[in-house]
N, C-alpha and C positions, 0 to 999 in steps of 0.2 A: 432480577436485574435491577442496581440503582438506578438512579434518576439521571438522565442519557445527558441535561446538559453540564452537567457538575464535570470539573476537572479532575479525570484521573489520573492516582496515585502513580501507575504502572501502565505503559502500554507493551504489549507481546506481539511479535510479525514471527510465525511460524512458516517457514518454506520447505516442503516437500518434492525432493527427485525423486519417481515411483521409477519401478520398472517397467518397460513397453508390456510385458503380461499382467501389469496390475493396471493400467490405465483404465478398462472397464469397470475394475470396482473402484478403484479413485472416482469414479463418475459418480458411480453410487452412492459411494459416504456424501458428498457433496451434497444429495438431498437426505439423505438417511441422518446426516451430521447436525442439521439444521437446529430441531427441538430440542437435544442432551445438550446443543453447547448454548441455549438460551438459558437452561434450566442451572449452566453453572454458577455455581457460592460466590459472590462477591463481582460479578459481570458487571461492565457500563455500558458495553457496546462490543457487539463482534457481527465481523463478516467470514463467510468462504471464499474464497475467490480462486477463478481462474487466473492464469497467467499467460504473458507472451512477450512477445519481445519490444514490443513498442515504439515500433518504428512507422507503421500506419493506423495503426487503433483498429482495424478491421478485422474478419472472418481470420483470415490468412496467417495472420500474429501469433493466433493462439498455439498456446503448446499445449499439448495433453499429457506432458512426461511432469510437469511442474504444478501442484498446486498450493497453494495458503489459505491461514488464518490470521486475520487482523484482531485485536480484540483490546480494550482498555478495562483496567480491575480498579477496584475500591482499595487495595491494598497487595503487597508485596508477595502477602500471602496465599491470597487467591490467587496469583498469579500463576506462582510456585505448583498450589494445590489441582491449579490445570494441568499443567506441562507434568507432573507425575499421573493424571491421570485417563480415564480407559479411553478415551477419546483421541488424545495427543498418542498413546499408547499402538492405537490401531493405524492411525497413519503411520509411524513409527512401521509398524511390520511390514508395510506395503513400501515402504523409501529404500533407495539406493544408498537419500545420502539427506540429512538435514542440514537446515538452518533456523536457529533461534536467534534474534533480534528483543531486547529489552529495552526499553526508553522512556523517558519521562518528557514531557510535555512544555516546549519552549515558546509555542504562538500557536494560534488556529484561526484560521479564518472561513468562515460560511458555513453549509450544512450538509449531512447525508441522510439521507430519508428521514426531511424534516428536522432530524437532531443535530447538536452540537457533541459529536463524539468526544471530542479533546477537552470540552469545558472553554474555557478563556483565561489559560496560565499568566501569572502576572509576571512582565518582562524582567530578564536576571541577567547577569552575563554569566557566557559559559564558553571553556574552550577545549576545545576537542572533537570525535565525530561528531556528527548528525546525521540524522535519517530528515527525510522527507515523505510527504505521503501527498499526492494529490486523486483529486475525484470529481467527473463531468458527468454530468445527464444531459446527452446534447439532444438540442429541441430538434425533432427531426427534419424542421424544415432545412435543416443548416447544415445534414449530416455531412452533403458531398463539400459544402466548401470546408467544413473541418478537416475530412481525410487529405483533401488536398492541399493544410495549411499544417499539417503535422511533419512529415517526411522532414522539411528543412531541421525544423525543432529536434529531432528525435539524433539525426546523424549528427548534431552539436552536441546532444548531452552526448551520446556516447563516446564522442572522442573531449570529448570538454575537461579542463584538467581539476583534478580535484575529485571527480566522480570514482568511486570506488566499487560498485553497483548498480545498475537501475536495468528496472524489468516494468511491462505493463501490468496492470491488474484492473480485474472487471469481474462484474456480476453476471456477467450476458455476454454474447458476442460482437451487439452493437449497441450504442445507445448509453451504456454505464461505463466508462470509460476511468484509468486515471494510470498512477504510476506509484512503486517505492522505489527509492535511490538512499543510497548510502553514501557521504560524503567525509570529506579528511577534514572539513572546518567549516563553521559557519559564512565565512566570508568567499569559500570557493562555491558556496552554494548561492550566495545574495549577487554573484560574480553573472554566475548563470543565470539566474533571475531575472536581473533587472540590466545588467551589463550587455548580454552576448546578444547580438543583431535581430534573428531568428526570433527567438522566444517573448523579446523584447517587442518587434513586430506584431507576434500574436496576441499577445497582452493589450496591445492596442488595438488589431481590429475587432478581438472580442470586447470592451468597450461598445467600438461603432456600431457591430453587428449583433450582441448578444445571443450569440450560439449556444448558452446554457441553459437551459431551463433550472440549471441545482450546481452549486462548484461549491471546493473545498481545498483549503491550502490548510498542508499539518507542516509543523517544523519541530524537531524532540533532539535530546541528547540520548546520544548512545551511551547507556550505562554498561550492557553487555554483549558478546554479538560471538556463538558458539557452533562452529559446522560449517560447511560448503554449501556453497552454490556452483553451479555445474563445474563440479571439480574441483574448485579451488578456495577457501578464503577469502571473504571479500577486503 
């Protein structure tokens, strides 16, 4: 693995729809996955992750038909030399249905476990989609006012215009918390951000309250984006 705060080349969001009879060994690979995909050629950072729908961050969200792979490479190549191999491969056999997301890296702000995944990409203009990726480790003193300050945020993105995707993603069931969304343009996303009431609100009480102990805002261009999400195209 390089050097986790350098900006990388490539970043990969693999999404997998399993079948409800493969959900137990989806669980499996989940830790069994762990070490082969540290051990990949040209890695800067990767996560597995659960998914859910993201609308309270809690138990309840989760989905066990959906999981991912986040991951940033040193180069285009390794990227490639993942997604051909035995690893991408094996979830592959257990999916209904994929989705590959490719991106390069437009802003990053904070840390995940200590690192800086994304590096610190020097600002460019770009137009087209975007992906975002965010990620909390909320302090657990704070958990119940977070759940309870989520719900409004979550019913706006998902009716919010300009969103093309968004689903939660997490390490754990409580506590590692965060989101990817897919977006039709930079500005339907900075719309949402910093514009729309809700989200706007929580940005400020977190300020007041510091409910994080660890947070992480990603922003990237979509270079590529191949396959379904439950069903459809995003």
């Amino acid at each position: 693995m390089t050097g986790r705060d350098e900006t990388p080349r490539v970043v990969t969001f693999h999404l997998w729809g399993v079948r409800p009879a493969a959900v137990p060994r989806a669980v499996a690979r989940m830790a069994r996955d762990r070490r082969p995909l540290r051990r990949c050629p040209g890695l800067h950072f990767a996560k597995l992750l659960g998914t859910g729908a993201g609308r309270t961050f809690g138990p309840r969200d989760a989905d066990p038909r959906h999981w991912a792979v986040l991951a940033s490479w040193s180069s285009v190549e390794a990227a490639e030399a993942f997604d051909a191999g035995r690893l991408v491969r094996g979830w592959d056999g257990l999916a209904e249905e994929r989705l590959r997301v490719t991106m390069r890296p437009l802003a990053s702000r904070g840390t995940w476990s200590g690192a800086r995944p994304f590096g610190d990409p020097r600002p460019s203009p770009y137009v087209g989609a975007v992906a975002a990726v965010t990620r909390a480790r909320i302090a657990p003193a704070h958990w119940l006012r977070f759940w309870r300050a989520v719900p409004p945020v979550a019913a706006d993105l998902h009716r919010g215009g300009g969103v093309r995707m968004a689903l939660g993603i997490g390490e754990a069931p409580v506590g590692f918390q965060g989101t990817f969304s897919l977006w039709s343009s930079e500005k339907a996303l900075r719309d949402f951000a910093h514009r729309r009431g809700p989200h706007v609100d929580v940005v400020r009480r977190t300020a007041e309250v510091g409910w994080y102990a660890e947070e992480l805002f990603a922003r990237f261009a979509v270079l590529s984006l191949d396959g379904t999400f439950a069903g459809r195209a995003p």
